[in-house]
C-alpha positions in Angstrom: -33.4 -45.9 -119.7 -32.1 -46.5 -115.9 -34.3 -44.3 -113.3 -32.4 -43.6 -110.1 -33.3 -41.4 -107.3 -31.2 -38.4 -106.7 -31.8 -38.5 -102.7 -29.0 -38.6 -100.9 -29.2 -39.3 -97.3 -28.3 -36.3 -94.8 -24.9 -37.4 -92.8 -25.7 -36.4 -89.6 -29.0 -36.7 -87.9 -31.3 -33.6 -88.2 -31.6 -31.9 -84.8 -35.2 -32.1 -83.3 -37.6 -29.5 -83.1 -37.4 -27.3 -80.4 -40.9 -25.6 -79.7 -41.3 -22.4 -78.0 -43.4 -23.2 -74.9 -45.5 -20.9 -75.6 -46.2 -18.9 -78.8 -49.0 -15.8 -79.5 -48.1 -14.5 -83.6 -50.1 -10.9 -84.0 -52.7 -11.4 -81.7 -55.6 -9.2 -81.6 -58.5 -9.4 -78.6 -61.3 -7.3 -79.1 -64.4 -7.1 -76.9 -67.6 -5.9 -78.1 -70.6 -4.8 -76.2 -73.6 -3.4 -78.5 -71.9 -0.8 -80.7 -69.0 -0.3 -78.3 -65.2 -2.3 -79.5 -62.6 -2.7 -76.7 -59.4 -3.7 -77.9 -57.6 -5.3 -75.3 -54.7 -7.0 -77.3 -53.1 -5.3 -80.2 -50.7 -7.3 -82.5 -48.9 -8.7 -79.8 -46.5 -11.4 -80.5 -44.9 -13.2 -77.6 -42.7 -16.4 -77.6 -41.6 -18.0 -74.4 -38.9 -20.8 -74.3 -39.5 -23.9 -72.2 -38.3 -23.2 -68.3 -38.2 -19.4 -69.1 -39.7 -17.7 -66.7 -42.0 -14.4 -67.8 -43.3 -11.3 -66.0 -46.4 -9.6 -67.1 -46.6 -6.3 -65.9 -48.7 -3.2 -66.7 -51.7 -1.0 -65.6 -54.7 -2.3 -65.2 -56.5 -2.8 -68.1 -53.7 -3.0 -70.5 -54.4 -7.0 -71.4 -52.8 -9.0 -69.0 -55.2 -11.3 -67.8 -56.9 -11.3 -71.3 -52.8 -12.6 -72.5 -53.3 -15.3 -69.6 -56.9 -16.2 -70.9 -55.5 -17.3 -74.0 -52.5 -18.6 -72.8 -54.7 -21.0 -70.7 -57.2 -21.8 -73.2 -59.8 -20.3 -71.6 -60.7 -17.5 -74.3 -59.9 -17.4 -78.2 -58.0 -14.5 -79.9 -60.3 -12.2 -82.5 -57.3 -13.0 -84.4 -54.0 -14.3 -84.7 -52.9 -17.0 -83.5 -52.1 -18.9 -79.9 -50.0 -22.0 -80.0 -48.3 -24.1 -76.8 -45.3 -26.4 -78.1 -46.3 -26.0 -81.5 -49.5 -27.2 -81.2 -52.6 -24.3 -82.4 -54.8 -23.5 -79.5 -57.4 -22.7 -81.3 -57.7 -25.9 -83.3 -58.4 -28.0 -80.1 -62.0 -29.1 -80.0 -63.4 -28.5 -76.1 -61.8 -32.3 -75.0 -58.4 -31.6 -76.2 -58.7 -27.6 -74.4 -59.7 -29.4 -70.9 -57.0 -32.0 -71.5 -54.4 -28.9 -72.0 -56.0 -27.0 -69.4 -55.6 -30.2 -66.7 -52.2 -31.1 -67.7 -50.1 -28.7 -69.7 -50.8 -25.3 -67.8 -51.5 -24.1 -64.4 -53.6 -21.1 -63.7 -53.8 -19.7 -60.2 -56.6 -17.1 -59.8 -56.8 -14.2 -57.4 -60.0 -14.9 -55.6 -63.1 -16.5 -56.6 -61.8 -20.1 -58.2 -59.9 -20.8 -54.9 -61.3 -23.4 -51.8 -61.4 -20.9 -49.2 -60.2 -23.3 -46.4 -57.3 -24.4 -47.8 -54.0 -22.4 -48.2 -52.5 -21.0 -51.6 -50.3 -24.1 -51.4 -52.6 -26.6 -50.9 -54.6 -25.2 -53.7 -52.0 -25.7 -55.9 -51.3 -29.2 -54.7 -54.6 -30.0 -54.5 -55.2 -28.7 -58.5 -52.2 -31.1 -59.3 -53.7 -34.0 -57.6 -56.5 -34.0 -59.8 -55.0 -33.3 -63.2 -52.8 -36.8 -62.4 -49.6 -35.3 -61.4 -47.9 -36.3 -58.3 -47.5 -33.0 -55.8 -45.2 -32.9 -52.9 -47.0 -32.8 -49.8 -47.6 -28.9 -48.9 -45.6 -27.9 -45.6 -47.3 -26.0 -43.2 -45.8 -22.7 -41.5 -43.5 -23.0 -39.2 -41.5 -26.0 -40.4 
């Protein structure tokens, strides 16, 4: 008896993955305090496409910076799940999160995180610098 496979090779190249840059499927954030729960995220699901450019807009409190938390990496949903080009968030051990952190998203904060002498633009440079990218040279007012 002859074996044979009955594979047949595809004719045209598959087309390669395209990850969302950024993913969140049914998300849920809850805060707890003693016996007190806060839920800040609720089943959200959100999918943003590479170069697509996103607004997050509500009233305080609704879960925008706690969206941006685990965007960045810097907080991990109750549940649900947070994933950047395909890759799980929440799988990264510490090393891979700073890696991600330094080199695949930037996070500007409103006050506290910033070096006071310099200007919102230098910051920004300056926070490039040191994850390894190369930053334009900031231009000062007036030029």
């Amino acid at each position: 008896m002859e074996l044979r496979s009955l594979y047949v090779e595809p004719d045209q190249p598959a087309a390669p993955l395209r990850w969302p840059a950024l993913e969140l499927h049914d998300v849920f954030k809850i805060f707890r305090s003693g016996p007190t729960e806060t839920v800040a995220l609720r089943g959200l699901d959100l999918e943003v496409d590479p170069g697509e450019l996103v607004a997050i807009l509500g009233p305080s409190g609704c879960g925008k910076s706690t969206l941006l938390s685990l965007a960045a990496g810097l907080d991990q949903p109750s549940a649900g799940e947070v994933r950047s080009f395909g890759r799980s968030l929440t799988r990264l051990d510490e090393a891979e999160l700073a890696r991600y952190r330094a080199r695949d998203v930037a996070v500007v904060f409103q006050g506290d995180n910033l070096w006071p002498a310099l200007t919102a633009t230098e910051n920004v440079v300056t926070s490039l610098r040191l994850a390894g990218h190369e930053a334009p040279t900031p231009r000062t007012s007036g030029a």
